[in-house]
C-alpha positions in Angstrom: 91.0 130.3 -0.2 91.2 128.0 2.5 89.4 124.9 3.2 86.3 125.0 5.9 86.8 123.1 8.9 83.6 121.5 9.9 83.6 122.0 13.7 82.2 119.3 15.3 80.1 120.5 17.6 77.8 121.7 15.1 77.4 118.3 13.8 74.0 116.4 14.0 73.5 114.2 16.8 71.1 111.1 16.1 67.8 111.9 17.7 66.9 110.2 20.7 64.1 107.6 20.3 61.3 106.7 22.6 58.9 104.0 21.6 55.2 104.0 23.0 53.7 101.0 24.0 50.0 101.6 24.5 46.4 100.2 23.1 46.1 101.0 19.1 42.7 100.3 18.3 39.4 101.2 19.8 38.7 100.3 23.0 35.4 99.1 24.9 34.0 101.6 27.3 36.5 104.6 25.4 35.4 106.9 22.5 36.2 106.2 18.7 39.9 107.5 18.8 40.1 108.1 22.5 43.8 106.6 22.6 45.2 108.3 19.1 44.2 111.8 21.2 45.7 110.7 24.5 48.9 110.2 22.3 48.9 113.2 20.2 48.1 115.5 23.6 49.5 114.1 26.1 52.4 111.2 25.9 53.9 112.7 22.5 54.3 116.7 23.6 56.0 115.0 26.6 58.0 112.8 25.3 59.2 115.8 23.1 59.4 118.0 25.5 62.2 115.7 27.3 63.9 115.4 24.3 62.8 112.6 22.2 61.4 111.6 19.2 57.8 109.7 19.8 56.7 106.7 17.4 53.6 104.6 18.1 53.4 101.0 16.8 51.0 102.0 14.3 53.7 104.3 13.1 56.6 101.4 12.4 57.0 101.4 9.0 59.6 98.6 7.2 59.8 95.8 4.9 60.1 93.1 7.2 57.6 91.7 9.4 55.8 93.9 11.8 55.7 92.4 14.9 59.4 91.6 14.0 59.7 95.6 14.4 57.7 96.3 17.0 60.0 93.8 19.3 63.2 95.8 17.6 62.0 99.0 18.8 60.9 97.7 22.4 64.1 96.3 22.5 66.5 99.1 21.2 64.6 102.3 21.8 66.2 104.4 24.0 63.5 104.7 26.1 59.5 103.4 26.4 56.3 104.9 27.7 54.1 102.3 28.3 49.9 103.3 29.2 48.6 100.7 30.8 45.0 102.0 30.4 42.1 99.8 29.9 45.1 96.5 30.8 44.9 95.7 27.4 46.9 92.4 26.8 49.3 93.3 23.9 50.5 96.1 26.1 51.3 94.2 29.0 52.9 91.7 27.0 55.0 94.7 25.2 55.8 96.0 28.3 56.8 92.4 29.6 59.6 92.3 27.1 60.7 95.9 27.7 61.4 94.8 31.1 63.2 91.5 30.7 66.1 94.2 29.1 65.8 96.5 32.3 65.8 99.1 29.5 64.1 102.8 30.7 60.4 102.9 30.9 57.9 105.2 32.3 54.2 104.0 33.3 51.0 105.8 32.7 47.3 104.9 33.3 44.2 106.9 33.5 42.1 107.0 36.0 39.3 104.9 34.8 42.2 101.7 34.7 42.3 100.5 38.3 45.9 99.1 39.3 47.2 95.6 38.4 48.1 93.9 41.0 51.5 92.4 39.1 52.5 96.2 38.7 51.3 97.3 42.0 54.4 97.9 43.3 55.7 100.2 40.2 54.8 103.8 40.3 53.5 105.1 37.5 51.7 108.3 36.5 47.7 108.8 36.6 46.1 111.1 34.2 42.4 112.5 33.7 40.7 110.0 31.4 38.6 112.8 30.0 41.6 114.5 28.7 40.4 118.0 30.4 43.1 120.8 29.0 44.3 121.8 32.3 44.9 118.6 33.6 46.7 117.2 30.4 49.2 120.7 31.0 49.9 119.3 34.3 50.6 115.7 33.3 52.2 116.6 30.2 54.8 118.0 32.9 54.9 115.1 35.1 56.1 112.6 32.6 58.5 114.8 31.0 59.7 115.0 35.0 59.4 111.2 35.3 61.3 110.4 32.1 64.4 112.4 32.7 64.0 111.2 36.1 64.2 107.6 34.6 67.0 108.3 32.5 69.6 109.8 35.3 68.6 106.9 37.3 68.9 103.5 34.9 71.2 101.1 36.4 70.5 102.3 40.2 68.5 101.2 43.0 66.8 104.5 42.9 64.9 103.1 39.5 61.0 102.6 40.5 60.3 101.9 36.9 62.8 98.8 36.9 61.5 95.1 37.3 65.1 94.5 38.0 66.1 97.1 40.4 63.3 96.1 42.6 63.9 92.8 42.5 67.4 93.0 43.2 68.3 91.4 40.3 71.8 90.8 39.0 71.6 90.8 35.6 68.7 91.6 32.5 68.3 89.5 29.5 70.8 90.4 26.6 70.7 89.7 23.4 74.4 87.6 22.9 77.1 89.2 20.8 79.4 86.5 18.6 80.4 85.8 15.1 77.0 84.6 14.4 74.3 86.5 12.3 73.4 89.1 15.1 69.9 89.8 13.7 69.3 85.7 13.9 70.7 85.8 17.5 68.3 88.9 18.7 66.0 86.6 16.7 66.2 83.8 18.8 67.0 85.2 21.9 64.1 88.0 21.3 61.3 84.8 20.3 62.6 82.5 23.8 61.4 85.7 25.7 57.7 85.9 23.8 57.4 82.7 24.6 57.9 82.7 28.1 56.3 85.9 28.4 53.1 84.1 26.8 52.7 81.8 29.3 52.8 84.3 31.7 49.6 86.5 30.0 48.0 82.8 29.2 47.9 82.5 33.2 47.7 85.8 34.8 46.1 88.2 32.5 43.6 87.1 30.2 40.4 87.1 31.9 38.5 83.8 32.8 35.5 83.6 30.4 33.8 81.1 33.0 30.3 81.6 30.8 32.3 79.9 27.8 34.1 77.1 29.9 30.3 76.2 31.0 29.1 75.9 27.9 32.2 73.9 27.0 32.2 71.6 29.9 31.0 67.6 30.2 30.3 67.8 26.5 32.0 64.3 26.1 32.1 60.9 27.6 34.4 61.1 30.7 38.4 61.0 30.4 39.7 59.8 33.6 38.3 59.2 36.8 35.1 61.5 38.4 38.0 63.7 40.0 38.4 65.5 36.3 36.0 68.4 35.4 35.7 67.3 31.2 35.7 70.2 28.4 35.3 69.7 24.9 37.4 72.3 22.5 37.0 71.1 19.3 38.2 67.9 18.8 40.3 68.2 22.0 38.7 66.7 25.3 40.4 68.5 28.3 39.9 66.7 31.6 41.3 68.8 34.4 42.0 67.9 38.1 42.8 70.7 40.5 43.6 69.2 43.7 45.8 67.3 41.7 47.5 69.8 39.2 46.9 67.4 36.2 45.9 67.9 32.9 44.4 65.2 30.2 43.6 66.0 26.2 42.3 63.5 24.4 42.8 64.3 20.6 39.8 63.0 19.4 41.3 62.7 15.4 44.8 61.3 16.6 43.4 59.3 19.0 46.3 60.7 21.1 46.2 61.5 24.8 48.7 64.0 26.8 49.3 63.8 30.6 50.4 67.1 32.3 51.7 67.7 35.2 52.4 70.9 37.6 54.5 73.1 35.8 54.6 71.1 32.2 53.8 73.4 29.7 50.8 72.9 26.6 52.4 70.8 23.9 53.2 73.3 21.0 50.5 70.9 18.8 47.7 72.0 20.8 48.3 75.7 21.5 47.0 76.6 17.8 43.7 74.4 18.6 42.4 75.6 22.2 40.7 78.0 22.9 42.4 80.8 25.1 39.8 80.6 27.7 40.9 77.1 27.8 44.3 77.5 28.3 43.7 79.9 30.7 41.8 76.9 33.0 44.9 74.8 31.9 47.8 76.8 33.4 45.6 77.9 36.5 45.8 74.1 37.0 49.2 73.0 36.1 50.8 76.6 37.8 51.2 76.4 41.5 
């Protein structure tokens, strides 16, 4: 009898993956689950219907570190959905990262989520927040149009999903190829993008909480002449002069002060001990 000859077009192909960057948890002003249904009717029978396999953060399941994961599958996935809805922060920083690689992502909101201004210039797709059937048919449609839309045009000009693209950018991040351990070098290269990525949420993004700076503020002698508005965080004094861009903590157990200047960043030290508010006022001050 003779041997069977596997033909290879009836070989497997490796499923296409698309990784969903959206809020996980409950958010304020939406109902208990509200964003586990938007997923389940509307972004992942779209994303199927274009092709590809769906997985939600919430849905990452390995032995390493989470977050480790998460930035793996923002980074490799063949494509991302993001939903900006309700601007949550993790989301935007997510989608930050996605589009340092200029990899293919499609934008979604709904419309109780006005537009951010950052991403103002991005189209994106708008869906009913109450998730009415006959509206969810229709969008469920759109996105399917606007991924493989996406898809046919990564690497053009004609991308209006693409950071890049718009920009006129010449090249994305990468993560470097070399005889070194490559999962230490997408490591590295992945953690040097969080971290200028954080800067960029610390001072665009997370709301002012100008009730809790009040509260905070002249809560110590003076650092500094009567040109610095004084904040206590802690054991940290922050005195702050705007017309100036410059930044003095006083570490109140070291005894240690820092200057900062315009565009100096928050010594690694003191990031763990203010407050986020705080170094929200900080960076409005040191960032032109």
């Amino acid at each position: 009898m003779a041997d069977k000859k596997s033909n290879p077009s009836s070989e497997p192909t490796a499923a296409k993956e698309c990784f969903v960057i959206m809020p996980i948890s409950d958010a304020e002003g939406y109902p208990a689950g509200h964003f586990t249904e938007v997923y389940s009717e509307l972004i992942k029978p779209a994303v199927e219907s274009a092709g590809y396999t769906p997985t939600r953060a919430d849905e990452v399941v390995s032995s390493n570190m989470i977050h480790i994961d998460v930035i793996s599958k923002i980074v490799h996935a063949d494509l991302c959905v993001c939903d900006l809805s309700s601007k949550n922060p993790n989301v935007m920083f997510e989608y930050g990262i996605r589009q340092a690689f200029d990899k293919p992502t499609v934008l979604i909101k709904d419309t109780s989520t006005t537009r951010i201004f950052d991403l103002s210039g991005f189209r994106d797709i708008e869906y009913d927040t109450s998730l009415r059937v006959g509206n969810i048919l229709k969008k469920r449609n759109e996105i399917k149009d606007a991924i493989l839309e996406t898809i046919q045009n990564q690497g053009t000009d004609g991308n209006v999903f693409s950071l890049v693209s718009l920009l006129g950018l010449a090249n994305a991040a990468q993560i470097p190829t070399s005889n070194a351990d490559p999962e230490a070098a997408q490591f590295q290269i992945i953690m040097k993008q969080i971290s200028a990525l954080q800067e960029i949420i610390n001072s665009k993004i997370i709301s002012n909480d100008s009730n809790y700076l009040q509260k905070h503020r002249n809560k110590t002698q003076p650092l500094g002449s009567q040109d610095y508005t004084h904040i206590y965080d802690g054991n940290l004094q922050v005195s702050i002069n705007r017309e100036m861009s410059k930044v003095k903590i006083f570490d109140t157990n070291s005894k240690k002060i820092y200057n900062l200047n315009m565009l100096d960043k928050i010594p690694i030290e003191l990031e763990g001990k203010l407050s986020r508010e705080i170094i929200q006022e900080i960076y409005n001050t040191l960032l032109p």
